[in-house]
C-alpha positions in Angstrom: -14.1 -6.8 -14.4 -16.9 -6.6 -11.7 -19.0 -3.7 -10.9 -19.9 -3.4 -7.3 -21.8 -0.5 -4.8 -22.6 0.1 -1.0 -24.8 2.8 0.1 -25.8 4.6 3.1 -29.4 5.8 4.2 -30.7 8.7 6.8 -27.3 9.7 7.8 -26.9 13.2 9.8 -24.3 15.0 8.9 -22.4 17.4 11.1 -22.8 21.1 10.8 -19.1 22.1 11.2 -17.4 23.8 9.3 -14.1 21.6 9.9 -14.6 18.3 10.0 -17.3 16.2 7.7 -19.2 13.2 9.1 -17.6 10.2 7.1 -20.2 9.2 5.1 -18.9 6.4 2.7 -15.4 4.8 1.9 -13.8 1.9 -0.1 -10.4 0.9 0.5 -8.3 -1.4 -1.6 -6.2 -3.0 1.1 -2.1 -3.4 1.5 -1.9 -6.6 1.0 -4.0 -6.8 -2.4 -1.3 -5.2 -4.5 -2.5 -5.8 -8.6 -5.7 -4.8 -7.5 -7.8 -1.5 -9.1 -11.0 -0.1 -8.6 -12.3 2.7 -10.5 -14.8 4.9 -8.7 -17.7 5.6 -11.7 -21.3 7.0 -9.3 -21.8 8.9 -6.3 -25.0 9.6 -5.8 -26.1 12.2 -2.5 -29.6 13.4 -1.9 -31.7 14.4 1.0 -33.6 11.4 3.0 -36.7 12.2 3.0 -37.4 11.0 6.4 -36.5 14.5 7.3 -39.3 17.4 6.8 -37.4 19.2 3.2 -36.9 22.3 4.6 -34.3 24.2 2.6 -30.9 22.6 4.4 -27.5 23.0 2.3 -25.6 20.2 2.5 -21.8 19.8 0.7 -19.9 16.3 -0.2 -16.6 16.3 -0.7 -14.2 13.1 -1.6 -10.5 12.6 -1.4 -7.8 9.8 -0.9 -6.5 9.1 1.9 -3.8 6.7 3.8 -5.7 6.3 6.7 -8.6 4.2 8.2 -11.8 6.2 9.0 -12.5 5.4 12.5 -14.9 2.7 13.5 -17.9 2.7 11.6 -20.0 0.1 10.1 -19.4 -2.4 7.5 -21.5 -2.3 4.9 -22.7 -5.6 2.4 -21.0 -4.4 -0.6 -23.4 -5.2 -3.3 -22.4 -6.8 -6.4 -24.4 -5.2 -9.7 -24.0 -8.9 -12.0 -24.7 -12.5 -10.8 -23.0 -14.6 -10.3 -20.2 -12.9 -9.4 -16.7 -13.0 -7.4 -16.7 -11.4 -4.0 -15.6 -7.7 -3.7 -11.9 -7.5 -3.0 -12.1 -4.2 -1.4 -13.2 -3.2 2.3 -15.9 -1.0 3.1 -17.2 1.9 5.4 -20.3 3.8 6.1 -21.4 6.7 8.7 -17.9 6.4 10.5 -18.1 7.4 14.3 -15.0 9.5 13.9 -14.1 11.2 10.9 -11.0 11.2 8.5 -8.7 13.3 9.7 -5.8 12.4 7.2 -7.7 13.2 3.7 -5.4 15.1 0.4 -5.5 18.8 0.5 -7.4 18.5 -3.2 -10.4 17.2 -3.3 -11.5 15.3 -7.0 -15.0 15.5 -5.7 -16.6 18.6 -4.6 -20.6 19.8 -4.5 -23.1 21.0 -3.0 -27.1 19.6 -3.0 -30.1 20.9 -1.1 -32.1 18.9 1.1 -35.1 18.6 -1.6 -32.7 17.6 -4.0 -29.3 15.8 -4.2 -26.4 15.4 -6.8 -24.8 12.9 -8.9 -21.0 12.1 -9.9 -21.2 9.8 -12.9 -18.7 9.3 -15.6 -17.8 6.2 -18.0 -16.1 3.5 -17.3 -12.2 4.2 -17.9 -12.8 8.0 -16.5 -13.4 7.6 -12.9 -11.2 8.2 -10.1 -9.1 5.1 -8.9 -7.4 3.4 -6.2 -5.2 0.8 -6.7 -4.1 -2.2 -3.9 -0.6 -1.4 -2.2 -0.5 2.0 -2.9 0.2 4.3 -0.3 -2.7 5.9 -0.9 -5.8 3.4 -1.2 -8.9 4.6 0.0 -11.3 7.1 -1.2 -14.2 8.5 1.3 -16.9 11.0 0.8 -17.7 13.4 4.1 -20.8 15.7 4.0 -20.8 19.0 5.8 -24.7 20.3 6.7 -25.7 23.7 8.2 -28.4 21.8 10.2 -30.0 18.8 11.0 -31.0 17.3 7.7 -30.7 13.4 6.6 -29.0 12.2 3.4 -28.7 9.2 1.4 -25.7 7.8 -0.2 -24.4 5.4 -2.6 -20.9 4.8 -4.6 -20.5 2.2 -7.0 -17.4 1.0 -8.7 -15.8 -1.3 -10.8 -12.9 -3.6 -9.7 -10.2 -4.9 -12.3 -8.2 -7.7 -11.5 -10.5 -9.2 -9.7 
């Protein structure tokens, strides 16, 4: 079992109320079937390149069955050397957001632009994805009421691997 991350910095959200910008994503691919990752950290605070004035921002997470858009892909960053490459795909500060995302979201919060929040649990009680399934991918989108960066990071372990 290998622990992995990727992580965004000075992202701008959107300020909609609809919508999130994309801000992170892992997806365990269709044709890796047997494989599991189990989302432990997500970690959201303001920038910092930003002036703090006091901007609300909310992340939410969810699955999803679809790809986010084009975006950029990230190095995902192995925790442990040496170690086996990821076997999952990654995406940061996609150019169009999710549309296709589960009507519940697992992850929910809200984190002011001095500040941030953290979603941390122990291994064996994080939220997974598993390879062939029809749903395989799990993204964060942040929602902001004004210009104000944030900084992101999601790490996970992969089994199987």
């Amino acid at each position: 079992m290998s622990k992995y991350s990727i992580s965004i910095l000075n992202l701008n959200p959107t300020a909609t109320a609809i919508n999130g910008t994309t801000s992170v994503g892992i997806s365990v691919g269709e044709g890796t079937a047997g494989k599991i990752a189990e989302i432990t950290e997500i970690i959201t605070t303001g920038a910092g390149n930003v002036a703090p004035a006091d901007r609300m921002h909310r992340c939410y997470g969810g699955y999803s069955d679809t790809t986010a858009g084009s975006g950029t892909t990230p190095t995902i960053t192995a925790w442990g050397q040496p170690q086996t490459a990821s076997a999952l795909t990654a995406i940061v500060a996609a150019s169009v957001a999710l549309t296709v995302l589960d009507t519940a979201y697992p992850i929910i919060y809200g984190f002011n632009q001095r500040g941030g929040m953290r979603f941390s649990v122990p291994q064996g009680e994080g939220l997974t994805i598993a390879g062939g399934a029809t749903k395989n991918r799990f993204v964060t989108q942040i929602i902001s009421d004004a210009a104000g960066n944030v900084d992101q990071m999601m790490a996970w372990w992969e089994k199987n691997n």
